[in-house]
Every structure is written in C-alpha cells, then in structure tokens.
N, CA, C and O atoms as a DFTB+ gen file, in Angstrom:
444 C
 N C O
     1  1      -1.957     -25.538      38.563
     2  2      -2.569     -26.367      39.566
     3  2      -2.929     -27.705      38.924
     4  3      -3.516     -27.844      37.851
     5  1      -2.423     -28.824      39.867
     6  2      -2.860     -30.472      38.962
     7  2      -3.738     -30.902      40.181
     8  3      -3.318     -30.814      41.335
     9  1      -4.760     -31.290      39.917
    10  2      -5.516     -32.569      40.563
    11  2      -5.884     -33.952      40.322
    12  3      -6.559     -34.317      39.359
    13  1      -5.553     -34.491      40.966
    14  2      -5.393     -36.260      40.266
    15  2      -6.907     -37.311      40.570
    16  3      -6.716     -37.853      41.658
    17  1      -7.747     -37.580      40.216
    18  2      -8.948     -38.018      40.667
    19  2      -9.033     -39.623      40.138
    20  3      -8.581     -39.877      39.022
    21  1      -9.544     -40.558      40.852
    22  2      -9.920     -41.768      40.682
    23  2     -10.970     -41.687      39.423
    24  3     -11.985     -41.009      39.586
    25  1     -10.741     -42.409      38.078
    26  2     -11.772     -42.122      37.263
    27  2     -12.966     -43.033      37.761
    28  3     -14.018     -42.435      37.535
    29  1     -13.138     -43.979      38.219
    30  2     -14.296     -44.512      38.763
    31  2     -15.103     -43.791      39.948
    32  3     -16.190     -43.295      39.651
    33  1     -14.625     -43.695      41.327
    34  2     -15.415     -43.172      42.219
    35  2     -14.560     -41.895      42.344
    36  3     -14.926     -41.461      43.437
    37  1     -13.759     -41.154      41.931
    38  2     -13.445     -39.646      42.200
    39  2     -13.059     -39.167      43.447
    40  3     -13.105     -38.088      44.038
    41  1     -12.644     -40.351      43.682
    42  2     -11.703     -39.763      45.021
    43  2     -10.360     -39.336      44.977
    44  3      -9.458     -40.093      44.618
    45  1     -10.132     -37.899      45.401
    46  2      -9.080     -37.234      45.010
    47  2      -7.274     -38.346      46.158
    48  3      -6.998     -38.928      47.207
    49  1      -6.683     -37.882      44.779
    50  2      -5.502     -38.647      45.034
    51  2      -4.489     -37.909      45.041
    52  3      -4.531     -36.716      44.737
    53  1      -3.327     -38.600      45.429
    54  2      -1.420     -37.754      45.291
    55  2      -1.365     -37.698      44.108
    56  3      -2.051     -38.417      43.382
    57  1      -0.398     -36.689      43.620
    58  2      -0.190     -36.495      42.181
    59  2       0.788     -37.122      41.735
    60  3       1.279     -36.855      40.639
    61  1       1.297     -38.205      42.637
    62  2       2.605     -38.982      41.902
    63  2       1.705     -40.903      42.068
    64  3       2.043     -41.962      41.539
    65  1       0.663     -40.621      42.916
    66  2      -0.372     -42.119      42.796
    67  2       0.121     -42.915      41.423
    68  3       0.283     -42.418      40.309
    69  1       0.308     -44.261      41.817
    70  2      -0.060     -45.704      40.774
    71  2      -0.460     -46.584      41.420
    72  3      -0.405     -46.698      42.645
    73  1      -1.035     -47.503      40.422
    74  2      -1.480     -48.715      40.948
    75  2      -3.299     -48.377      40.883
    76  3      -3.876     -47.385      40.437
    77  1      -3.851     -49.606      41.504
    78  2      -5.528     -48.980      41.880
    79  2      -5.540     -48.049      42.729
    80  3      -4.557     -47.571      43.297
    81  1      -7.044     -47.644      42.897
    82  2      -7.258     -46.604      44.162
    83  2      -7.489     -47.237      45.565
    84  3      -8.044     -48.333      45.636
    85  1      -7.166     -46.717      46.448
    86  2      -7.123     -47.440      47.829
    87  2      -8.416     -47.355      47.681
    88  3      -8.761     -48.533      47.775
    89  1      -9.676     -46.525      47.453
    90  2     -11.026     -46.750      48.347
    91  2     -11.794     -47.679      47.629
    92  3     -12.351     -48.559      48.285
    93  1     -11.974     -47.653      46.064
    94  2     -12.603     -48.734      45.589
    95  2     -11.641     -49.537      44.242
    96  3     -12.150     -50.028      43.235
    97  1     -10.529     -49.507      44.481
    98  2      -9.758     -50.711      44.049
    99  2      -9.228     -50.706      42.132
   100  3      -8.513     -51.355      41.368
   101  1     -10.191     -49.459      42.116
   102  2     -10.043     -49.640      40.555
   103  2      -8.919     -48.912      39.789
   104  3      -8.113     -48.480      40.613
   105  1      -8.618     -48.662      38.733
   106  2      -7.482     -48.403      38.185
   107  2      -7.947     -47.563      37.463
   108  3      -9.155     -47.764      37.339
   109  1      -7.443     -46.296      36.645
   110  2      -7.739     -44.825      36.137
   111  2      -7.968     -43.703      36.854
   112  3      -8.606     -43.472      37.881
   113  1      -7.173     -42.902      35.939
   114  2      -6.883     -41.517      36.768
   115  2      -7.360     -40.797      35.820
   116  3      -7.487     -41.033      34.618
   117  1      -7.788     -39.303      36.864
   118  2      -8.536     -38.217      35.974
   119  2      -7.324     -37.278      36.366
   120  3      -6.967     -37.148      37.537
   121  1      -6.654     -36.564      35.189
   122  2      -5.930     -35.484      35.974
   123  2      -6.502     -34.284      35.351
   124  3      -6.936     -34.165      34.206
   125  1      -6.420     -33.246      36.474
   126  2      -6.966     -31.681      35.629
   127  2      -6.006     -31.103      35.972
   128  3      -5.473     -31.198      37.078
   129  1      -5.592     -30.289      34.879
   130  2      -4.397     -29.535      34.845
   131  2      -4.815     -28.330      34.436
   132  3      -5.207     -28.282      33.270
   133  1      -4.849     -27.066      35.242
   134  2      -5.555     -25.101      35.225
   135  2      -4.210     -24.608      35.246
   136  3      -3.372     -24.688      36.144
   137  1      -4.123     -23.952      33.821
   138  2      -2.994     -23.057      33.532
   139  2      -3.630     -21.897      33.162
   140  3      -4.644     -21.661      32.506
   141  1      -2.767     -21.192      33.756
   142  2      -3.132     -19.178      34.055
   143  2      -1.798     -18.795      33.119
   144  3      -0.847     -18.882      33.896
   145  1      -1.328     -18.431      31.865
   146  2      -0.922     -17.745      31.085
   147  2      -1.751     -16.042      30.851
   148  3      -2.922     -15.754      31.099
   149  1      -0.918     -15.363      30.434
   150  2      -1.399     -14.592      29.718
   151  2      -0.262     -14.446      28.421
   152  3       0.771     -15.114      28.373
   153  1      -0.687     -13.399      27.349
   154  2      -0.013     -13.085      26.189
   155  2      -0.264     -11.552      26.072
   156  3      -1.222     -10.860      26.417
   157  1       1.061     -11.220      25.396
   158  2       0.383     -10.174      24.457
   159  2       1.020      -9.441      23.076
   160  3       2.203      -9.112      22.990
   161  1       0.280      -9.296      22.289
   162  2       0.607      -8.937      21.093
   163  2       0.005      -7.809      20.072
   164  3      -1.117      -7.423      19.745
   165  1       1.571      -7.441      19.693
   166  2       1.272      -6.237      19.174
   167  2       1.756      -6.500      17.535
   168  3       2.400      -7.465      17.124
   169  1       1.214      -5.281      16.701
   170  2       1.385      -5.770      15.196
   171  2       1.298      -4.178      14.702
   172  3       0.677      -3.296      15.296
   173  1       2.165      -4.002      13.320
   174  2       2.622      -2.731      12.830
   175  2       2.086      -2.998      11.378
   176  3       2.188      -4.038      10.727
   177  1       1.387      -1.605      10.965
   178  2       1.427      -2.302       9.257
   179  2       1.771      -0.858       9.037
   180  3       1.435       0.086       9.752
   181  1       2.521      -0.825       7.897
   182  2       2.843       0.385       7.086
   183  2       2.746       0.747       5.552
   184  3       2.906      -0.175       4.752
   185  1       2.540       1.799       5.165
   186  2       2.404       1.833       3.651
   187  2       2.741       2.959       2.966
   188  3       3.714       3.606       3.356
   189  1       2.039       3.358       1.897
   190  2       2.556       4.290       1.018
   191  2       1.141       4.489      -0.061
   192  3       0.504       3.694      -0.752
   193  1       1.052       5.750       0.159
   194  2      -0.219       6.662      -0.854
   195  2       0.277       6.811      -1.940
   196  3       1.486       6.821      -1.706
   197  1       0.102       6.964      -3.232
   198  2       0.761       7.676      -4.121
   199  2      -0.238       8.148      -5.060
   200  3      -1.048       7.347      -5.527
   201  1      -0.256       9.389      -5.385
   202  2      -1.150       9.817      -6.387
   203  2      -0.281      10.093      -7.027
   204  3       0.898      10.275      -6.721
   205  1      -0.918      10.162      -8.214
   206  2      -0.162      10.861     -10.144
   207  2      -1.325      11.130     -10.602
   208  3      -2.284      10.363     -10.508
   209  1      -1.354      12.682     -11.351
   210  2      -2.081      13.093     -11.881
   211  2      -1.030      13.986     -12.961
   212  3       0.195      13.875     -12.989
   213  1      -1.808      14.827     -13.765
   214  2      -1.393      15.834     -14.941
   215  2      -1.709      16.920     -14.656
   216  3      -2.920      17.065     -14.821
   217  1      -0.943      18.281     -14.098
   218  2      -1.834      19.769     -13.662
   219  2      -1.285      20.923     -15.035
   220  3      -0.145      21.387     -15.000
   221  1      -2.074      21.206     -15.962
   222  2      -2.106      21.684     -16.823
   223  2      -1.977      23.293     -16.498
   224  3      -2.618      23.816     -15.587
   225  1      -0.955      24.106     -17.461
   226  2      -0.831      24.989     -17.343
   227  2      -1.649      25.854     -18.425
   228  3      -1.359      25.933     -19.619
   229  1      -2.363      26.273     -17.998
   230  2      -3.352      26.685     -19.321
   231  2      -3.229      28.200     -19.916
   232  3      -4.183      28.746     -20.470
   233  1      -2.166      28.719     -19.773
   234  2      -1.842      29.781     -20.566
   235  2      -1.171      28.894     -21.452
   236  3      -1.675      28.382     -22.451
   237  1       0.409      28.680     -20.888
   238  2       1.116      27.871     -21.654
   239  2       0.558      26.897     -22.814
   240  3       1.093      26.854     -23.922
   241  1      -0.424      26.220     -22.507
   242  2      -1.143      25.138     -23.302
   243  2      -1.714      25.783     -24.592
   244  3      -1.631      25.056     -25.582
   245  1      -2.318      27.095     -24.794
   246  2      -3.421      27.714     -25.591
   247  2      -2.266      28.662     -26.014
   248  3      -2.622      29.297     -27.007
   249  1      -1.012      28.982     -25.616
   250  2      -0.150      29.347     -26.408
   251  2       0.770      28.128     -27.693
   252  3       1.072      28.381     -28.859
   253  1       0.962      27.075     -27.052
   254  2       1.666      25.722     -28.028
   255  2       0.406      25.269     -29.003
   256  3       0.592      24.640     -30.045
   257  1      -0.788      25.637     -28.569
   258  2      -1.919      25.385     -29.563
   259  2      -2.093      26.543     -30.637
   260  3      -2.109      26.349     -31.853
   261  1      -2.229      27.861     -29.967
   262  2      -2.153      28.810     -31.327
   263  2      -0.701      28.998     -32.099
   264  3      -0.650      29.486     -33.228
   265  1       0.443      28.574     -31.398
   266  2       1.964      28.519     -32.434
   267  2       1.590      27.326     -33.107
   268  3       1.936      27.484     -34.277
   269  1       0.855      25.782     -32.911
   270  2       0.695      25.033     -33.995
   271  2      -0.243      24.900     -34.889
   272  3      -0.188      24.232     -35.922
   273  1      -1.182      25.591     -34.461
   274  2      -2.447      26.300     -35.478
   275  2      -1.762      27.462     -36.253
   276  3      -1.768      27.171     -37.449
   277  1      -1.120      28.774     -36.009
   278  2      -1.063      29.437     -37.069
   279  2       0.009      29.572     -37.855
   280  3      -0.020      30.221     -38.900
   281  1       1.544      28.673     -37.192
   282  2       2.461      28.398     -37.952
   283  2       2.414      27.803     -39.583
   284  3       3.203      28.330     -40.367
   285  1       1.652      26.892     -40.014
   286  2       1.516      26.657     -41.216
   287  2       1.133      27.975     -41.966
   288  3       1.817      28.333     -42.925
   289  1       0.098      28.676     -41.565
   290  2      -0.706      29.989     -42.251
   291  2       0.541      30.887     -42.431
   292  3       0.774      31.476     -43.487
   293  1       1.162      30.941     -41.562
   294  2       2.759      31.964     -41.471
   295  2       3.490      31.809     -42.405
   296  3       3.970      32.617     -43.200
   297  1       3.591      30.579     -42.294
   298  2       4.953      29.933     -44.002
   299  2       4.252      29.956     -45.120
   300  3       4.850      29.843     -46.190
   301  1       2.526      30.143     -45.073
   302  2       1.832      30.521     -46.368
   303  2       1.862      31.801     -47.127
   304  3       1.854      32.030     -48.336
   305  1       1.909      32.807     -45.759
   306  2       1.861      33.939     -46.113
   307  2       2.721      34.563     -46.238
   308  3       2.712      35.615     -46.877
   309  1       3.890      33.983     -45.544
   310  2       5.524      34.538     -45.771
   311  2       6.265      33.886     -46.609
   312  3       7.265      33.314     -46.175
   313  1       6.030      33.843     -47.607
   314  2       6.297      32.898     -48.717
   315  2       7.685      32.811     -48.958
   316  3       8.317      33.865     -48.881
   317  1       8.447      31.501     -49.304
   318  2       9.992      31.711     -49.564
   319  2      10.621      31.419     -47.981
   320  3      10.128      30.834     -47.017
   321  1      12.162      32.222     -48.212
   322  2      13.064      31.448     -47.355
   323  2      12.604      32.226     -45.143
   324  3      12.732      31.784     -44.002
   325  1      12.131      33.393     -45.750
   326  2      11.920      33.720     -44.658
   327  2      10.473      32.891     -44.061
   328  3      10.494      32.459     -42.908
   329  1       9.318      32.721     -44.870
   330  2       8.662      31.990     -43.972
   331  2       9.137      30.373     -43.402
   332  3       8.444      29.867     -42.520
   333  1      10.325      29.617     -43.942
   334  2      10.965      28.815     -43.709
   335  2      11.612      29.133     -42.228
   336  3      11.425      28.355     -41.293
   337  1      12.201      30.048     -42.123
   338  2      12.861      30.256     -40.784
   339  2      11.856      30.659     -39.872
   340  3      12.237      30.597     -38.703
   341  1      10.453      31.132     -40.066
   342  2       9.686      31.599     -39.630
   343  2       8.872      30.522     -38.923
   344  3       8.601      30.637     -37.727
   345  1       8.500      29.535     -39.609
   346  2       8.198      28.334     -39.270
   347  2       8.919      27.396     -38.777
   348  3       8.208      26.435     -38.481
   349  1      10.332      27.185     -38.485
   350  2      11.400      26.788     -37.689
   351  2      11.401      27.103     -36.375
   352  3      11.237      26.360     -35.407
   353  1      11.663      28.634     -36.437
   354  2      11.193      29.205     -35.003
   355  2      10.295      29.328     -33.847
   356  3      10.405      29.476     -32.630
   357  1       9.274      29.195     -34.805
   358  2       7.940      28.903     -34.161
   359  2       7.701      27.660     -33.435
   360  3       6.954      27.599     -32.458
   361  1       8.346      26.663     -33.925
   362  2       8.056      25.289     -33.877
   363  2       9.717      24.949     -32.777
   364  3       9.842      24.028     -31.970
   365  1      10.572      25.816     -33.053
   366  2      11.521      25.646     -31.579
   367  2      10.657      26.050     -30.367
   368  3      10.374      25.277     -29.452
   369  1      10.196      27.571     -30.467
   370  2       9.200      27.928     -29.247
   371  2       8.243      26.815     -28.861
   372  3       8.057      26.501     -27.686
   373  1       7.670      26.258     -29.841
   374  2       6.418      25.152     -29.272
   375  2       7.159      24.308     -28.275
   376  3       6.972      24.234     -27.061
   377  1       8.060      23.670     -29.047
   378  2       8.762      22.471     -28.460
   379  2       9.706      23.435     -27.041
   380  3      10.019      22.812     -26.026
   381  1       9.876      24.176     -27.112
   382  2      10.397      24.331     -25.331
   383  2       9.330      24.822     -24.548
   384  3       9.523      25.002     -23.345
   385  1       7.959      25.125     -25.182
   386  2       6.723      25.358     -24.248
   387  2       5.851      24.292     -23.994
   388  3       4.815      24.563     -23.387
   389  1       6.046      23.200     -24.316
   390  2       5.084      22.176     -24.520
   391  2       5.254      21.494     -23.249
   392  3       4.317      21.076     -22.570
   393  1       6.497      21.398     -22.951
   394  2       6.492      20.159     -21.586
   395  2       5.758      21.253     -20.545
   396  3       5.003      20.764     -19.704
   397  1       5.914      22.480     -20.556
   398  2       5.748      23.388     -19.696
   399  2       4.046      23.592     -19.859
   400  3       3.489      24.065     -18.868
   401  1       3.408      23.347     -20.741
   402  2       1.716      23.139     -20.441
   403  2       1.247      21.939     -19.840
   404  3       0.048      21.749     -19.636
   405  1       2.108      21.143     -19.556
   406  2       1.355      19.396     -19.272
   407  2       2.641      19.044     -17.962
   408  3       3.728      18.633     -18.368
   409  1       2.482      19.189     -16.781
   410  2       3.024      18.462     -15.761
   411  2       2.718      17.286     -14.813
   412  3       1.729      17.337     -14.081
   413  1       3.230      16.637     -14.813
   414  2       3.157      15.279     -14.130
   415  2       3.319      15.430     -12.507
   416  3       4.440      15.624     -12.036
   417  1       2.354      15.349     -11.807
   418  2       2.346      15.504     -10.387
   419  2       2.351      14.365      -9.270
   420  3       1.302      13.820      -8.927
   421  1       3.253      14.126      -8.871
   422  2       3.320      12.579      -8.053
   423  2       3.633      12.910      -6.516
   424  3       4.639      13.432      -6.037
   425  1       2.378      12.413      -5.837
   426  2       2.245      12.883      -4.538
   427  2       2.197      11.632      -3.727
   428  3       1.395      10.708      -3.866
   429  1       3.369      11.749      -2.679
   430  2       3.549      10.580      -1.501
   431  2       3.224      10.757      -0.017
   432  3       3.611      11.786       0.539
   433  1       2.531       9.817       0.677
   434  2       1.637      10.160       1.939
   435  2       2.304       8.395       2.353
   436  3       1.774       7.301       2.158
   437  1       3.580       8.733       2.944
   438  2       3.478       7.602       4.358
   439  2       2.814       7.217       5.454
   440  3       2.948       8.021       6.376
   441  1       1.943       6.000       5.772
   442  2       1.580       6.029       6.550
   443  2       2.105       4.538       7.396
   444  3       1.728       4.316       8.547
C-alpha cells in the first residue's frame, strides 16, 4: 500500500502527483510505503560425539605383570641353557598377552 501526502499541509494526493500541491501551493511529498512480507527459516546443525578411553582387562593384566616379575627369578633358578629358553618363552607369552590387558575403546554418537 503507497500513500502520497503534501509534506507541508498533508493533504493526501495521486500517487503519480508533480509539481506543487493544488490546496496550498507548496512543493514536497510524503510517501508511506506498508509492506506485508513474511519469511521463513529453517537451519540444521550436525555433529559427532566421540569418546576414547582404555578398558583394562584385569586378569590378563596381573598375568603380563607376574610373567615380568618372575621371569628373571626363573632364568636365576634354572640356570644355563634351559633357563634361557625358559625366559624366551615367557617373554613370547607376555608379548602376545599384553595388547590383550590394555584396549582402546572409541565410541561414536551422531547427532
């Protein structure tokens, strides 16, 4: 909607008016211009949780701790070539039980 008004005495005018105003002669226009829009808007956010932690297996763990605690005492007391293999062995077992006491846990939550 436009309305065109005389800026001196405010007498409403045509919306295509120039020149002065017919009633008191003067020159300036007021126009009001009422716009009715609407909008609308929408918005997305997305993400990602991630936990990491370590979940310990605690048999496993207190077993790779007593094979590396009493393996030395073993090759002491088994003196010579057999506590050599004795202490080899022991120390293969550690090393394929070890990753198996300490796991890495990585947990994902999309949202």
């Amino acid at each position: 909607m436009k309305k065109v008004t005389c800026s001196h005495c405010g007498k409403e005018l045509a919306e295509n008016h120039s020149g002065p105003c017919p009633q008191c002669g003067e020159t300036g226009l007021n126009v009001h211009v009422v716009v009715n829009d609407y909008a609308t808007a929408t918005d997305s956010v997305g993400g990602e949780k991630r936990s990491e932690y370590y979940q310990k297996n605690k048999k496993a763990l207190m077993i790779v701790i007593a094979i590396t605690v009493i393996s030395p005492f073993l090759g002491l007391f088994i003196f010579g070539p057999l506590g050599v293999v004795v202490g080899l062995a022991l120390g293969g077992v550690s090393y394929y039980l070890g990753p198996m006491a300490v796991t890495k846990i990585i947990e994902k939550e999309k949202f």
